[in-house]
PAFITOR-404396 format. One record per residue (C-alpha): residue in one letter; x, y, z. Coordinates in Angstrom, 1 decimal, decimal comma. Layout:
% PAFITOR-404396
- r / xx / yy / zz
- A / X / Y / Z
...
END
This chain:
% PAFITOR-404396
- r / xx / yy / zz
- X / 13,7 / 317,5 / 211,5
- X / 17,3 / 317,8 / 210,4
- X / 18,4 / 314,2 / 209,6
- X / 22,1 / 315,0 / 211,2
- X / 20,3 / 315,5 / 214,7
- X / 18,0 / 312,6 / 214,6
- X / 17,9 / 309,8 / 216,4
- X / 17,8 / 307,2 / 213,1
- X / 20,6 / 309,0 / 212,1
- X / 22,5 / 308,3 / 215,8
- X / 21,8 / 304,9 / 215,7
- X / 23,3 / 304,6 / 211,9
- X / 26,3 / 306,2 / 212,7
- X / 27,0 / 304,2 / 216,5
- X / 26,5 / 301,4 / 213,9
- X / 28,6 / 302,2 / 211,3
- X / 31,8 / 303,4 / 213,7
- X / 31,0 / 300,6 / 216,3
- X / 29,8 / 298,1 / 214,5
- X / 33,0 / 296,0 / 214,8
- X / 32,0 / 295,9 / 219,2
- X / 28,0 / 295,3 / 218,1
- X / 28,9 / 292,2 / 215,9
- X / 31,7 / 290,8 / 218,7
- X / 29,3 / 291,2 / 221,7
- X / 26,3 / 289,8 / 220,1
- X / 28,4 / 286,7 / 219,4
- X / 30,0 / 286,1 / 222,2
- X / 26,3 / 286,5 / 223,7
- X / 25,0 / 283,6 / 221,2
- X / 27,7 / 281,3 / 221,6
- X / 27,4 / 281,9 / 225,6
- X / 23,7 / 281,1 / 225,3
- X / 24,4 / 278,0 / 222,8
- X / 27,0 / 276,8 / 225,9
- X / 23,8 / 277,5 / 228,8
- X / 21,8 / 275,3 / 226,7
- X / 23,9 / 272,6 / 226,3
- X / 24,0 / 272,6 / 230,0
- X / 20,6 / 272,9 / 230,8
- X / 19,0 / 270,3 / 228,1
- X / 15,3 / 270,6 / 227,5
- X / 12,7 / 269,2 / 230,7
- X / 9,3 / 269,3 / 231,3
- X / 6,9 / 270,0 / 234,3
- X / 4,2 / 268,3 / 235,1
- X / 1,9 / 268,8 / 237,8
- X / -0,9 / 267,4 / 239,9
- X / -3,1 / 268,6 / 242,7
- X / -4,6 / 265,8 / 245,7
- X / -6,6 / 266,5 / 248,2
- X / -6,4 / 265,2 / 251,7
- X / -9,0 / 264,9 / 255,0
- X / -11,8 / 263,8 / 253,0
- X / -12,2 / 260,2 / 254,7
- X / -14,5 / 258,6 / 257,4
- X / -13,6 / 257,0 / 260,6
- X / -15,8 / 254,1 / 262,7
- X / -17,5 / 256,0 / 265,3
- X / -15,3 / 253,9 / 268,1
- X / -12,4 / 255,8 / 266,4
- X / -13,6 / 259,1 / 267,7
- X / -13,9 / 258,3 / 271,6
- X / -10,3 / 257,7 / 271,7
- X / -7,7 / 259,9 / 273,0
- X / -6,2 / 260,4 / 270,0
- X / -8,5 / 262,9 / 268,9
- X / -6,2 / 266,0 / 268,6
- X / -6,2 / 269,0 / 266,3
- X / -3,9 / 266,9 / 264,1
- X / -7,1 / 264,3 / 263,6
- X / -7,9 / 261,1 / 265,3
- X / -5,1 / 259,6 / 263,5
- X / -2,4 / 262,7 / 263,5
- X / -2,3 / 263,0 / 259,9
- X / -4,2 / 266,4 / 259,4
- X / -1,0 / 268,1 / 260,3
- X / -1,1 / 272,2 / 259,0
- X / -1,3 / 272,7 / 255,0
- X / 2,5 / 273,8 / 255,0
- X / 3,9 / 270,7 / 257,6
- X / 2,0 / 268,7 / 254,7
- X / 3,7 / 270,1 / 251,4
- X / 6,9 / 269,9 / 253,0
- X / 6,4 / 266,1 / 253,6
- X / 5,3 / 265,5 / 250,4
- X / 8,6 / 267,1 / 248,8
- X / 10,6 / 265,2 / 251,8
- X / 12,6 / 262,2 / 250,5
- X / 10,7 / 260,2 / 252,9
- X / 8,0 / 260,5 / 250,3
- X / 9,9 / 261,0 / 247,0
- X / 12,2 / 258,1 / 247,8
- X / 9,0 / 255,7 / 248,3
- X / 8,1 / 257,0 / 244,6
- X / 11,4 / 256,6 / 242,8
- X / 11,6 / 253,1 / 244,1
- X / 7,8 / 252,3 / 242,4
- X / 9,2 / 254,1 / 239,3
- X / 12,4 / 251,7 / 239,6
- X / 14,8 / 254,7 / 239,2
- X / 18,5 / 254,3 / 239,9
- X / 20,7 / 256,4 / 242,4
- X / 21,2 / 259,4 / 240,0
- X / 17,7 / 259,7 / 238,8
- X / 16,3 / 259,1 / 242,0
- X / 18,4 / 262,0 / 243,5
- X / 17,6 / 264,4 / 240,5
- X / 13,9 / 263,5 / 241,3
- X / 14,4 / 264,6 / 244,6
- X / 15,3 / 268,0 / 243,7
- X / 12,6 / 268,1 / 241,4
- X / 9,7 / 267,3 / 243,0
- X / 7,7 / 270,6 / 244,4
- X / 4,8 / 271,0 / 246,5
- X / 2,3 / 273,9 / 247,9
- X / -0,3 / 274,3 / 249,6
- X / -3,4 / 276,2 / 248,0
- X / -6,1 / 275,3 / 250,5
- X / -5,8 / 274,0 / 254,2
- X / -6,2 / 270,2 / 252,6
- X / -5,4 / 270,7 / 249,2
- X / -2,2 / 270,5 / 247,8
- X / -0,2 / 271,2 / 243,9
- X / 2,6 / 268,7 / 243,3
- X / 5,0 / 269,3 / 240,3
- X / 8,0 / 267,1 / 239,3
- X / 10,0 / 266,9 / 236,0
- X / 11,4 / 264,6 / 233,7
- X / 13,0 / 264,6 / 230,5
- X / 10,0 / 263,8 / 228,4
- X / 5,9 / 264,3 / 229,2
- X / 5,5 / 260,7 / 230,0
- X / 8,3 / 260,5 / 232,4
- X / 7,4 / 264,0 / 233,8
- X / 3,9 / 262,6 / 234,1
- X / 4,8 / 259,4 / 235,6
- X / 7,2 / 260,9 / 238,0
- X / 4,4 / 263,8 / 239,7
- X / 1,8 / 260,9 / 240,1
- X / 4,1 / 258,7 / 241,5
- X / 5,0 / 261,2 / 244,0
- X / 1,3 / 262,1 / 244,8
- X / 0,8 / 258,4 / 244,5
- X / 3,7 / 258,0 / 247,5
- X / 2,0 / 260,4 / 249,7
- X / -1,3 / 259,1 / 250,1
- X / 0,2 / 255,5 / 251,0
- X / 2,3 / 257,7 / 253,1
- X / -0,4 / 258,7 / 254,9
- X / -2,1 / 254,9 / 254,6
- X / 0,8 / 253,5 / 256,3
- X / 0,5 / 256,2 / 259,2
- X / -2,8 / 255,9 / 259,4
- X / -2,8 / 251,9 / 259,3
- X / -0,2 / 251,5 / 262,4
- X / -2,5 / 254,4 / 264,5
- X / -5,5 / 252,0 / 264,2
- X / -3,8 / 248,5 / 264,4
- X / -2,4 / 250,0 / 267,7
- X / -5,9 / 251,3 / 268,9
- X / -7,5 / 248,2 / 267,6
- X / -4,7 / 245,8 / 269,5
- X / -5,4 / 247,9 / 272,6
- X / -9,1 / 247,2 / 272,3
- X / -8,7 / 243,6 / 271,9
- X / -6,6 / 243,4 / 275,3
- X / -9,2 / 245,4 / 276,7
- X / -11,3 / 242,9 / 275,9
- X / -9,7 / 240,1 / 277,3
- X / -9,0 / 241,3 / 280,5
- X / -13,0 / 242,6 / 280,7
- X / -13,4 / 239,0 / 280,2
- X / -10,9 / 237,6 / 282,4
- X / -12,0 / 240,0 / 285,3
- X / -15,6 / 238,9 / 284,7
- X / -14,4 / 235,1 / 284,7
- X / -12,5 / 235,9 / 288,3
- X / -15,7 / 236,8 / 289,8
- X / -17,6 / 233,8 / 289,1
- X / -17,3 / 231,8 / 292,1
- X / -17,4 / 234,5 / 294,8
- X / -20,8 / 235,2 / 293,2
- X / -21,4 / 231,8 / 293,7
- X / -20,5 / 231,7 / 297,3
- X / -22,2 / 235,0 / 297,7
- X / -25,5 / 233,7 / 296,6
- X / -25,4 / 231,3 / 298,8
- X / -24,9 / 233,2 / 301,7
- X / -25,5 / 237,2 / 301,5
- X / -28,1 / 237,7 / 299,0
- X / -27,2 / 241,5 / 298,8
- X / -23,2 / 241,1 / 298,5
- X / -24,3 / 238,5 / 295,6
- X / -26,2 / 241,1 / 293,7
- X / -23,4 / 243,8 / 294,0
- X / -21,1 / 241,2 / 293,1
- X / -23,3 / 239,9 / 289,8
- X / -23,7 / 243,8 / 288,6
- X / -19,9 / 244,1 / 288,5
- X / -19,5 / 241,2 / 286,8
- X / -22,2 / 242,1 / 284,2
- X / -20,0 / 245,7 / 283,5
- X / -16,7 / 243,6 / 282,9
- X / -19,2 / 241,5 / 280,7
- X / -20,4 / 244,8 / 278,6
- X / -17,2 / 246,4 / 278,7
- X / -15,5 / 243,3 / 277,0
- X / -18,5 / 242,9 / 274,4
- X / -17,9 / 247,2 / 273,6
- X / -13,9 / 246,6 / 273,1
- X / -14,5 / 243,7 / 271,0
- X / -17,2 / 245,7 / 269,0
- X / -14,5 / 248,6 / 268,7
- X / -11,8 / 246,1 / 267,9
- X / -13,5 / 244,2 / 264,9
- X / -14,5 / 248,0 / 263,6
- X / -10,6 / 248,8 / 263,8
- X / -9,5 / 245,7 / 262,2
- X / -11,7 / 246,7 / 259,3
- X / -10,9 / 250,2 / 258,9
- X / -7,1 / 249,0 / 259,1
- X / -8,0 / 246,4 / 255,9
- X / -9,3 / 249,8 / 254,2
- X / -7,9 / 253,0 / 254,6
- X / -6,3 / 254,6 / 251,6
- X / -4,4 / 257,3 / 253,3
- X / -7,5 / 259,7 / 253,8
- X / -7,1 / 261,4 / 250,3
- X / -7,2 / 261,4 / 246,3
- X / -6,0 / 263,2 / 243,4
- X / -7,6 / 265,5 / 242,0
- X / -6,2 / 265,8 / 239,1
- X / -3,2 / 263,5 / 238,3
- X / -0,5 / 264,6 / 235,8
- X / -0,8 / 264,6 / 232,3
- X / 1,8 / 264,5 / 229,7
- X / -0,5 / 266,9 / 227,4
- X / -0,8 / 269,8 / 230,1
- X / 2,9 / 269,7 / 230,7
- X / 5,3 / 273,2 / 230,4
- X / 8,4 / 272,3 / 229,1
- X / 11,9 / 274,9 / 229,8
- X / 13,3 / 277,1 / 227,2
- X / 14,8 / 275,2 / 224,0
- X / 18,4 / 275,5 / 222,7
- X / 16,9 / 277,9 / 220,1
- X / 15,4 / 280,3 / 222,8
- X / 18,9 / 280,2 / 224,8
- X / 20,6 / 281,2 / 221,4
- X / 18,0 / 283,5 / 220,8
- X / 18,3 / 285,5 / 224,2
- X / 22,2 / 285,5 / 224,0
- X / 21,9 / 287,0 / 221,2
- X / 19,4 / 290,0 / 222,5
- X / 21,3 / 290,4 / 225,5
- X / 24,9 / 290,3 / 223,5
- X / 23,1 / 292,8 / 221,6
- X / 22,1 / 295,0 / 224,3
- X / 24,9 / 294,8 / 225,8
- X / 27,4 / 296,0 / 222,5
- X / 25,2 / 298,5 / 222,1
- X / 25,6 / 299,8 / 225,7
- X / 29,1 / 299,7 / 225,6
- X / 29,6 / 301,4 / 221,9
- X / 27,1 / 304,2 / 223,1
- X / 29,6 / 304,5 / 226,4
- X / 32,6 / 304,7 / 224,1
- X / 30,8 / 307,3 / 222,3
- X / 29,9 / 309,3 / 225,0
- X / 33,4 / 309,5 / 226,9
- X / 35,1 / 309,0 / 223,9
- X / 37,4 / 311,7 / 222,4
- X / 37,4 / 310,8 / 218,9
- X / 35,8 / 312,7 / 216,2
- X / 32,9 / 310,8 / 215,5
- X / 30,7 / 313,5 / 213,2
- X / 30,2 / 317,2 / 212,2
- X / 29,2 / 317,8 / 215,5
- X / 32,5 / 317,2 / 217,1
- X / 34,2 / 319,5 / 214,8
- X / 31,9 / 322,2 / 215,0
- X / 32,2 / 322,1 / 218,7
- X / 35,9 / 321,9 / 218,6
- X / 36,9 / 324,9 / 216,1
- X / 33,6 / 327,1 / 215,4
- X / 34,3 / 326,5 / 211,7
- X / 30,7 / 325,3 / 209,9
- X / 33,0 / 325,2 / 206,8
- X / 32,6 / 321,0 / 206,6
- X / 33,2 / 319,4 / 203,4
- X / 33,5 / 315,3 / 202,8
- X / 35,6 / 314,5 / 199,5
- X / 35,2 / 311,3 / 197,8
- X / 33,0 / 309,3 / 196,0
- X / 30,2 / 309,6 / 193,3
- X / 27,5 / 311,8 / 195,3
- X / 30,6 / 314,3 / 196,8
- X / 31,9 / 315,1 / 193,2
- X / 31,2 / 318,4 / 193,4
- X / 32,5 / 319,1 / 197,1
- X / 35,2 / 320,6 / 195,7
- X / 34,3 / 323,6 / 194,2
- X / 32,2 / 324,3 / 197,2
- X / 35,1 / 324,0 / 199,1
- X / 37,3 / 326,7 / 196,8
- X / 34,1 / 329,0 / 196,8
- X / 34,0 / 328,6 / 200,6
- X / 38,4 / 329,2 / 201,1
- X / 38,0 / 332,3 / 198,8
- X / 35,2 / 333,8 / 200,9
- X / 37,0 / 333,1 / 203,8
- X / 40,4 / 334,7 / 202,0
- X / 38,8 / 337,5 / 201,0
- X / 37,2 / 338,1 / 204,5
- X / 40,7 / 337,6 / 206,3
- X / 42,6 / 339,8 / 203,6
- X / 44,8 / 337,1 / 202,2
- X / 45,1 / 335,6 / 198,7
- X / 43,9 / 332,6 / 198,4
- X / 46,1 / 331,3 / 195,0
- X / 48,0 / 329,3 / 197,6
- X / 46,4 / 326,6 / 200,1
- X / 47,7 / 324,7 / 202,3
- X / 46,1 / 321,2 / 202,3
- X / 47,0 / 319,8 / 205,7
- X / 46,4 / 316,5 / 207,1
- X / 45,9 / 316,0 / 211,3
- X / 47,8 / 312,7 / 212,2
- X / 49,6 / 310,6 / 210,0
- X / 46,5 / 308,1 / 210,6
- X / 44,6 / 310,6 / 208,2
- X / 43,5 / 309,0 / 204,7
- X / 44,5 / 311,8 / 202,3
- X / 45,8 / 311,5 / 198,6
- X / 42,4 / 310,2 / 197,4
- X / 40,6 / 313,8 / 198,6
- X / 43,3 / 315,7 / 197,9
- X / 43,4 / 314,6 / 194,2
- X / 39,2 / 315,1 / 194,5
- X / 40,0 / 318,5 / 196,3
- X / 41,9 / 319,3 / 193,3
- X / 39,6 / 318,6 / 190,1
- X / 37,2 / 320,7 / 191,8
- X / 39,5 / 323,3 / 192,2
- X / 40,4 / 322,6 / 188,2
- X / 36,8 / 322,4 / 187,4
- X / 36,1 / 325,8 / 189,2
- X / 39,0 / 328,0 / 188,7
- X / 41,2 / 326,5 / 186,0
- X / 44,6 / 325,4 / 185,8
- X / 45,5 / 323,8 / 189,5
- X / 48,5 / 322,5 / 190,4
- X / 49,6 / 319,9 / 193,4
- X / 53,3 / 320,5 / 194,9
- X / 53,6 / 317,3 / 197,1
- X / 56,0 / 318,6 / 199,5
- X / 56,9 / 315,2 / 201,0
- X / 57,9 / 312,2 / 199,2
- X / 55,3 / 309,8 / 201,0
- X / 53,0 / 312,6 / 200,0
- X / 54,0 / 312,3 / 196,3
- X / 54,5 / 308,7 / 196,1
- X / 50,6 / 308,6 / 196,7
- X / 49,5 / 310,7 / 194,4
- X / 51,9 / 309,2 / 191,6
- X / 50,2 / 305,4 / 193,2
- X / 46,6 / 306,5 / 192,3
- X / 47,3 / 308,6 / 189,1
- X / 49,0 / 305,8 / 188,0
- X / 46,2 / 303,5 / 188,7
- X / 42,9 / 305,5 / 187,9
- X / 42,1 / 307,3 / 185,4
- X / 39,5 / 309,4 / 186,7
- X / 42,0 / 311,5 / 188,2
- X / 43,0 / 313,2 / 184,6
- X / 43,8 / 315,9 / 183,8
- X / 46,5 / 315,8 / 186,2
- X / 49,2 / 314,6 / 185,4
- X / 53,2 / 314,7 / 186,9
- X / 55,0 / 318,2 / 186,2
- X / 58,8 / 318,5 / 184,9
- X / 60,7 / 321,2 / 183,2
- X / 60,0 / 324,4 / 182,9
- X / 56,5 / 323,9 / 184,6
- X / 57,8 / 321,9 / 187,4
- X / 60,5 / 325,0 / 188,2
- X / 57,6 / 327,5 / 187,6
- X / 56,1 / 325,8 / 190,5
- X / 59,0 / 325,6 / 192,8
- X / 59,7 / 329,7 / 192,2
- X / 56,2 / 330,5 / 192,6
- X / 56,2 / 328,6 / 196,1
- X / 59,4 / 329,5 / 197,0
- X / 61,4 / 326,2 / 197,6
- X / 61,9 / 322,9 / 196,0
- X / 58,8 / 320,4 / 195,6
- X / 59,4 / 316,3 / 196,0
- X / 56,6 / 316,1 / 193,4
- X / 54,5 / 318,5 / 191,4
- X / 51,2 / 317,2 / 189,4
- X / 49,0 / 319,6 / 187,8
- X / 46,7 / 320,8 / 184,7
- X / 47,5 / 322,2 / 181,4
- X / 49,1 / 325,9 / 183,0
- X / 47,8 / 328,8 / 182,0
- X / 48,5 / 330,8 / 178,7
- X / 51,1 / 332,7 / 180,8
- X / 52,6 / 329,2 / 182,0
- X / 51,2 / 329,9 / 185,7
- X / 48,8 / 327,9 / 187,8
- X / 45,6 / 330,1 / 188,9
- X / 45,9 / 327,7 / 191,8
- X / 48,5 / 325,9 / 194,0
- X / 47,6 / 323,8 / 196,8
- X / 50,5 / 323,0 / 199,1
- X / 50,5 / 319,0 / 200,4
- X / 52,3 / 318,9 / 203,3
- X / 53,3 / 316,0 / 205,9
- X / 50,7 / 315,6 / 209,1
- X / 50,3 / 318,5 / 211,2
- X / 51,1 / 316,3 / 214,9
- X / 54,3 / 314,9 / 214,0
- X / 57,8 / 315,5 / 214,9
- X / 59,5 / 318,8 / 213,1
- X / 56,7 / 321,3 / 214,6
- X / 53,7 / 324,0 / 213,1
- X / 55,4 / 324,5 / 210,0
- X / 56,4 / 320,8 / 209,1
- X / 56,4 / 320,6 / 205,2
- X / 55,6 / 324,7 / 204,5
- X / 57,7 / 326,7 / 202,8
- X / 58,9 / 329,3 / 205,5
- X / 57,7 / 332,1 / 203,8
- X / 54,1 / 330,9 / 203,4
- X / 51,3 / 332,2 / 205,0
- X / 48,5 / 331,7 / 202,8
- X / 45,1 / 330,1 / 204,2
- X / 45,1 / 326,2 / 205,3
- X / 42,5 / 323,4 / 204,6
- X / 42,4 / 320,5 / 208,0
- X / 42,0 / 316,8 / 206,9
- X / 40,5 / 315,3 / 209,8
- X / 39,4 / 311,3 / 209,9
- X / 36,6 / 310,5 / 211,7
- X / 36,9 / 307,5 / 214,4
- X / 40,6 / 308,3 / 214,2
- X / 41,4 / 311,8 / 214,7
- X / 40,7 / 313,1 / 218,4
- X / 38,9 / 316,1 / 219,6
- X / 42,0 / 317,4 / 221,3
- X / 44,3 / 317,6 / 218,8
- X / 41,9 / 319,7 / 216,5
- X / 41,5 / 321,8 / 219,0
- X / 45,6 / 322,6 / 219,4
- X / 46,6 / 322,3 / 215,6
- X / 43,7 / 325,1 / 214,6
- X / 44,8 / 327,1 / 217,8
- X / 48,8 / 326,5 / 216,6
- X / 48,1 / 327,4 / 212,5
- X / 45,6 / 330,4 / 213,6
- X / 48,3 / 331,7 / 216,3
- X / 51,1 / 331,0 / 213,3
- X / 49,2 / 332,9 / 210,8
- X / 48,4 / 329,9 / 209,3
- X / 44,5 / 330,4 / 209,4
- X / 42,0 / 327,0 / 209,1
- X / 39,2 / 327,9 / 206,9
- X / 38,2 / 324,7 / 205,9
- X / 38,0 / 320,9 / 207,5
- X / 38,0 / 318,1 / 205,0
- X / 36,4 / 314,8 / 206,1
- X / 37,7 / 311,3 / 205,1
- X / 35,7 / 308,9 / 206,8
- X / 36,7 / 305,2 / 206,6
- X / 33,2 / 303,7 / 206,9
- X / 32,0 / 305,8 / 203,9
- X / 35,0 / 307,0 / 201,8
- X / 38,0 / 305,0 / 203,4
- X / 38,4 / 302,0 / 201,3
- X / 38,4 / 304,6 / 198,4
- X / 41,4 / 306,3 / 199,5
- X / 44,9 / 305,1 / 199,9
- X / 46,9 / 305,3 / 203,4
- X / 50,3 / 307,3 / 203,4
- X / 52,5 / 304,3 / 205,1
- X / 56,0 / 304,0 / 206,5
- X / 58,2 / 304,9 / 204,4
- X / 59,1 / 301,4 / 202,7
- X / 55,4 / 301,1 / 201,9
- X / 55,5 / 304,2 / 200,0
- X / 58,8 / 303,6 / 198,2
- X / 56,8 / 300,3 / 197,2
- X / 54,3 / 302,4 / 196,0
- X / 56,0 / 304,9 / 193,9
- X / 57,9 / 301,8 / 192,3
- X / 54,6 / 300,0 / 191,0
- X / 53,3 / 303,1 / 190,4
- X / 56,4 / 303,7 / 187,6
- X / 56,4 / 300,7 / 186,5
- X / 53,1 / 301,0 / 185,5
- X / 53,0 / 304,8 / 183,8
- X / 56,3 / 305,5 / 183,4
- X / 55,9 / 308,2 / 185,8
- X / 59,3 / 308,0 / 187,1
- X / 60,5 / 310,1 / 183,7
- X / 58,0 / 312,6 / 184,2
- X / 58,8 / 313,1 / 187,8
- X / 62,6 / 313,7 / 187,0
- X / 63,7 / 317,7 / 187,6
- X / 65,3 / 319,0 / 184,7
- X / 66,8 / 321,7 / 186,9
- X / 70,0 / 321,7 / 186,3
- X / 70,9 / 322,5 / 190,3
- X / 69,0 / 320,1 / 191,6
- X / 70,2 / 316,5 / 193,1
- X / 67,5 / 314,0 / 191,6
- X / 66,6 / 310,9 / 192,7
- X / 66,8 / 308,6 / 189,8
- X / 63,0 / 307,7 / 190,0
- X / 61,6 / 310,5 / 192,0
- X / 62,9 / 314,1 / 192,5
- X / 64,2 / 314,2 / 196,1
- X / 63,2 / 317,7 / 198,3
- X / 65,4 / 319,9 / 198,5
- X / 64,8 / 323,7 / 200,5
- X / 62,1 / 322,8 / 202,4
- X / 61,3 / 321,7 / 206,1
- X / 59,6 / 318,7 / 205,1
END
């Protein structure tokens, strides 16, 4: 698979051009994930499941008209009414005051504590605390507050039921008592009346004995009940779940910061008009002739590139002795690969020469010759070489730098630096007016935009001005390599440590005797730069 249409090859180059958004979101996504945690300190769960129902009643209990769906004591409410009562602060407030907690922590256990039903009397209780013990302590207290919940309800049903029964009692007695002397009367006198009378009095006697039977059985069960339940299992601090640490917050910023600059740099990309790759290029002009100058493994770009302009010449019926080198935008990183462009040209053809046709333009090349020596052999032209130049291009160069000439003291190859095609001063900004030789785009990638390749190759095609080539200088690779034409106080700076270092500013001098030098650097003079 072609490496320039895979997908590893995407993702390296979203990372190289984006990298800057990647880095920035991912950050922001830590340091938001850092400030959740801090928030949100570490807590643990613990849980607990009770059980409830699973208690017996004295058989008096069960004759009274209590009995209901709810139990005889009302307590078997439905499994939801239940867990809803155990989360209640009627419940939870009875715990946090056997724990001993103060206002705060007894209001954060109240919105801890949560309970649900899994059966129709069984029940799960969780609560949390800031350690296992206290998480621990805080879900049994809570089940713990429940049962004696229930106790408590279940205690005042039967003391009431068991104080009824003992007044039931008494006045089974007292009525018995009342009929004690007209049974005496009645035996005396009416021996049937005296029996009807003595069996009446016998049923108060038997209904007193039955509500003081039921009575003692209720005073007992009160001293007893537990609430009519247990737990299960009661909380432990070794079965605890504890939230996410400050490490995992951090951690999960980070992916989602991640995620999230790498959604937005693959939007920018796609809506984007900048030209990212060959691809954009391609699409833009037609022209597959692509070459990237710079660097140890694109030394020999630039014969490749001459080989490709001649073809292209040759096809179009022009000479190609001339070229036009041609940056986009001012933004476009150029003397570096044009120097490169030219010692391929020098290594391929011969004797090349480099008329800088703007002084920014020449106040580069004289900054890097004058600082690196692998540009030799070129060097800065004067004299009869530098006017051989100017004739043979037909105007006046700010600069000139080229090889040893050939032995009839001409170049077998001039390339033309001129000033950006999209700034003010038109199409033919920096050309002599007589050119129309073949011309070379320098495009940066991540800078330049679709758009305006698209209307400088339609403007140098419809001036006669044909594109046969697109030069590359791409930052991320090849930028740092290359030096930026700047305003033009940065570039006067330039040429001035530039002379002070090589002397330059002698060689650059026009010996012509027409021409109006600059006393460092020859000024232009006849051209449209």
């Amino acid at each position: 698979m072609n490496e320039s249409w895979s997908v590893w090859h995407g993702a390296k180059q979203l990372l190289r051009m984006h990298w800057q958004i990647i880095v920035a979101f991912t950050l922001i996504g830590g340091l938001a994930g850092a400030g959740i945690a801090l928030r949100n300190p570490v807590t643990y769960t613990a849980r607990a499941e009770l059980v409830t129902g699973n208690y017996s009643l004295p058989v008096e209990v069960a004759s009274q008209p209590a009995i209901a769906k709810a139990g005889a004591l009302g307590l078997e409410l439905p499994a939801e009414t239940q867990a809803r009562i155990i989360a209640s602060p009627t419940v939870v407030d009875v715990a946090a005051q056997a724990l001993r907690l103060d206002e705060r922590d007894s209001f954060a256990l109240r919105s801890s504590v949560k309970a649900t039903a899994t059966t129709d009397n069984s029940f799960a209780v969780s609560a949390v605390g800031s350690t296992p013990q206290e998480a621990s302590e805080n879900v049994n207290a809570v089940a713990a507050a429940f049962l004696q919940y229930r106790a408590d309800i279940g205690r005042a049903d039967m003391s009431i039921l068991a104080e009824r029964a003992h007044t039931a009692a008494k006045d089974a007695l007292a009525s018995a008592a009342s009929l004690a002397d007209p049974l005496a009367s009645a035996q005396a006198s009416n021996a049937g009346f005296a029996a009807s009378i003595l069996t009446k009095k016998e049923g108060f006697e038997h209904a007193a004995i039955s509500a003081e039977s039921t009575a003692a059985a209720l005073d007992d069960a009160v001293k007893n009940f537990n609430g009519g339940g247990s737990v299960l299992r009661p909380g432990s601090s070794a079965t605890v779940d504890a939230s996410p640490s400050m490490l995992m917050f951090i951690l999960l910023g980070l992916a989602v910061g991640l995620l999230g600059g790498v959604a937005l740099a693959v939007g920018r990309r796609q809506i984007s008009d900048r030209i990212m790759d060959r691809r954009d290029i391609v699409r833009a002009t037609g022209l597959t002739e692509i070459f990237e100058l710079g660097g140890q493994q694109r030394s020999g770009a630039g014969e490749l590139v001459f080989r490709s302009v001649q073809k292209s010449s040759t096809m179009l019926g022009m000479s190609s002795e001339q070229v036009a080198v041609r940056p986009l935008t001012p933004t476009t990183l150029g003397a570096a690969v044009l120097l490169d462009l030219a010692a391929g040209g020098h290594a391929s053809l011969g004797s090349v020469a480099v008329a800088a046709l703007s002084k920014e333009t020449g106040a580069d090349i004289a900054h890097l010759l004058g600082t690196r020596e692998s540009y030799t052999p070129l060097c800065a032209l004067s004299g009869r070489e530098l006017a051989s130049v100017n004739s043979d291009i037909g105007c006046e160069a700010s600069a000139v730098f080229g090889t040893t000439p050939s032995p009839t003291g001409t170049y077998d190859l001039l390339l033309l630096a001129t000033g950006p095609h999209l700034e003010a001063g038109g199409t033919h900004n920096g050309l002599p007016a007589g050119f129309s030789g073949p011309t070379v785009l320098m495009v940066h990638l991540g800078k330049d935009r679709v758009q305006n390749l698209e209307r400088a190759v339609a403007e140098l095609n419809a001036a006669n001005l044909p594109v046969v080539a697109i030069l590359v200088a791409d930052q991320a690779k090849g930028g740092g390599r290359q030096h930026r034409s700047g305003t033009r106080a940065g570039a006067l700076k330039a040429r001035k440590a530039g002379t002070e270092r090589t002397g330059s500013s002698r060689a650059l001098r026009s010996e012509m005797p027409t021409a109006e030098t600059d006393p460092k650097l020859p000024t232009t003079a006849g051209t449209k730069s």
